[in-house]
C-alpha positions as CSV (number, residue, x, y, z in Angstrom):
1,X,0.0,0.0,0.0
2,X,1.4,3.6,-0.5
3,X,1.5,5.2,2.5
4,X,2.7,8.7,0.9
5,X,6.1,10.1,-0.2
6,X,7.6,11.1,3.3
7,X,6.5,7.5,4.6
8,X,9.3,6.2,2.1
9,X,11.1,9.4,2.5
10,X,11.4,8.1,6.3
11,X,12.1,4.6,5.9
12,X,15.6,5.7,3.9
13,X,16.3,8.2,5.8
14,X,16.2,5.4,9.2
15,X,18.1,3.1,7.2
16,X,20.6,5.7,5.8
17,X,24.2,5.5,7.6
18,X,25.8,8.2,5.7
19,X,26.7,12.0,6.8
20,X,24.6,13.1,4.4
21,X,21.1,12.9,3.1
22,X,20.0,12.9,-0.6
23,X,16.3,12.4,-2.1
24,X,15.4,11.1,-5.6
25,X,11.6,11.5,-6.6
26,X,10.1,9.3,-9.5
27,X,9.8,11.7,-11.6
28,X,13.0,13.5,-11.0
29,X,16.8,12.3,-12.1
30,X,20.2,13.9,-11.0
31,X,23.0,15.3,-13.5
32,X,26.1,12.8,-13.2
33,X,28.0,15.8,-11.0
34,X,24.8,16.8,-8.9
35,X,25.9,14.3,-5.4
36,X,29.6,15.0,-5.8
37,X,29.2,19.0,-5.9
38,X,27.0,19.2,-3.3
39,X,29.2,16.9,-1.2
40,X,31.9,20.0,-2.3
41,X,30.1,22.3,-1.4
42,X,29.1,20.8,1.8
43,X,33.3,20.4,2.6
44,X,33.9,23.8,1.6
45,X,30.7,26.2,3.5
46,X,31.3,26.8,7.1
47,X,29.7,24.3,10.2
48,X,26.4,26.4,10.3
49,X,25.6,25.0,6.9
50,X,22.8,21.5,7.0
51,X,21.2,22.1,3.4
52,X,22.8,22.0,0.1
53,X,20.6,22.5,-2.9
54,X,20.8,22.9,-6.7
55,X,19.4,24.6,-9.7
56,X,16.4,22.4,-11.8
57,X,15.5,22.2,-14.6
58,X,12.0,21.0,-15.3
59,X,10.5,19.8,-18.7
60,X,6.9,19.9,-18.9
61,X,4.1,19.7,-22.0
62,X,4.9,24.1,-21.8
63,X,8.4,23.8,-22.7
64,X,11.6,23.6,-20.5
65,X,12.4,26.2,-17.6
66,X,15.0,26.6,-15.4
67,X,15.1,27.8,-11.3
68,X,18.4,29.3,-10.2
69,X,19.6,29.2,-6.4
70,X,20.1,32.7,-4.8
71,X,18.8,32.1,-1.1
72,X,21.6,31.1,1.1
73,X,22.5,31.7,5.0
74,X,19.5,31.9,7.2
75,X,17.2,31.3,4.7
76,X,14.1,31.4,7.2
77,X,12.7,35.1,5.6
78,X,13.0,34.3,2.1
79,X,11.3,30.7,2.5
80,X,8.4,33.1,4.8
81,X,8.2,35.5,1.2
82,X,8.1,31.9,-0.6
83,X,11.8,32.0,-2.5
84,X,12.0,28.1,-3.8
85,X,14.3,25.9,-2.7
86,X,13.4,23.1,-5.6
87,X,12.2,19.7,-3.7
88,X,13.0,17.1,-1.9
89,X,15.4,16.0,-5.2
90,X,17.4,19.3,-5.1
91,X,18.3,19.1,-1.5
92,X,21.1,17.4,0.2
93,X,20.6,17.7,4.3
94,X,23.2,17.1,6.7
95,X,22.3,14.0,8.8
96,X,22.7,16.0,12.3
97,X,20.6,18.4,11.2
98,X,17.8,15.9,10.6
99,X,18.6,14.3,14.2
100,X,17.7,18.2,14.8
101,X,14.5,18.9,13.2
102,X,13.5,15.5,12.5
103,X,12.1,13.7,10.0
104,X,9.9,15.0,7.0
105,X,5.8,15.1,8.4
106,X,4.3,12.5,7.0
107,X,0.8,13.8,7.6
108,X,1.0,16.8,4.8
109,X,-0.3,15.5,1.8
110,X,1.4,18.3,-0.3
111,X,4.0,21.2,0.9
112,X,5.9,18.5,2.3
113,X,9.2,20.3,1.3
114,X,8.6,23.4,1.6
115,X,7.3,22.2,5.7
116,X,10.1,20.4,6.5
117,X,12.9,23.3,4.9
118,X,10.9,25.4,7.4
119,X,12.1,23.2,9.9
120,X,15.8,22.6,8.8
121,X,16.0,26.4,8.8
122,X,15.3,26.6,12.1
123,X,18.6,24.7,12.7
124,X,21.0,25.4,9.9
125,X,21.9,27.5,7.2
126,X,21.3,27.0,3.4
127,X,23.7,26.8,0.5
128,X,23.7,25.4,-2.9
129,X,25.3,25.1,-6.4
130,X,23.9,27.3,-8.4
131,X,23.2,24.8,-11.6
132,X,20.5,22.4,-12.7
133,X,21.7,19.6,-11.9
134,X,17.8,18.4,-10.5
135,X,15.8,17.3,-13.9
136,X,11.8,17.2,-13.5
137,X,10.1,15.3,-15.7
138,X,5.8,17.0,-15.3
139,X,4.4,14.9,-17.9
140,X,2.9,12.5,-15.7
141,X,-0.8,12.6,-14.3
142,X,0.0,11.2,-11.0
143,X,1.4,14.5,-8.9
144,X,0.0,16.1,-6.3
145,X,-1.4,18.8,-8.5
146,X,-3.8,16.4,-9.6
147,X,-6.3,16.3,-6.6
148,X,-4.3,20.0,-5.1
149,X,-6.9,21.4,-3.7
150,X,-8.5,18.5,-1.8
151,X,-4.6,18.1,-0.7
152,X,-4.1,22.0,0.4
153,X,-7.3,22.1,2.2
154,X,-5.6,19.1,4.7
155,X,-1.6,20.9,4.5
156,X,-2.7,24.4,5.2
157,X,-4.0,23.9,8.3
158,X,-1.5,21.9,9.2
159,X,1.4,24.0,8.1
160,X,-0.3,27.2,9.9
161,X,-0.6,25.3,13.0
162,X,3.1,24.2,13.0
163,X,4.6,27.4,12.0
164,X,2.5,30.2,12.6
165,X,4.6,31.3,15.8
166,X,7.5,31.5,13.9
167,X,6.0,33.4,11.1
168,X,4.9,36.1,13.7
169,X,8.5,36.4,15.0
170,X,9.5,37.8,11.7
């Protein structure tokens, strides 16, 4: 039975023994360079850093676009003005950070990411590597923008409850 993305998300991330933490979607591949640059970039940013994320590039029945990292530090204000941060397949997390924050919610149906990078902000700062080195692949039907608004009406509440307080701080 599927039990939802951060159900799986979860299970790797309990059986993971590595120092760091990288997610790969269905629908979603990595350029050849993507684990080894943010592994770089991970030896090369200062202690505070716990997130490493790339560019993407997503191709879609529209045509092909591109998202270029600029957010980096404490990212908590940009993700609160909604700067993206890709998903879960851009991201490479540090795996002290997640002992931290914990593990992705697996109640929110959609916003997944963007809940949990909430949460990793909270405890580290953001980099990346400012290529697309994420591919998203949109043609398929079975995303959760099919059935979105059914699946916002059960993660909004959700994602106000949890970070509401923080929200008012800034």
């Amino acid at each position: 039975e599927n039990r939802g993305a951060n159900v799986a998300r979860n299970s790797g991330i309990r059986a993971a023994t590595g120092d760091y933490i990288a997610f790969l979607d269905d629908d979603d591949e990595w350029a050849e360079t993507k684990v080894s640059k943010q592994v770089r970039r991970f030896l090369s940013a200062g202690s505070d850093v716990g997130v490493v994320y790339t560019g993407k590039r997503t191709h879609s029945v529209r045509g092909t676009s591109e998202f270029v990292p600029a957010a980096e530090g404490d990212v908590m204000e940009d993700l609160l003005r909604g700067a993206n941060f890709g998903q879960f397949s851009s991201v490479m997390v540090a795996a002290d950070v997640i002992e931290e924050a914990g593990l992705p919610d697996e109640r929110f149906p959609a916003w997944q990411d963007r809940e949990w990078f909430f949460r990793l902000a909270k405890h580290c700062e953001f980099s990346y590597v400012a290529e697309p080195l994420t591919i998203r692949h949109t043609a398929s039907a079975d995303r959760i923008g099919t059935q979105f608004e059914k699946k916002r009406d059960v993660a909004y509440p959700l994602f106000i409850d949890k970070h509401y307080s923080q929200a008012r701080e800034y």
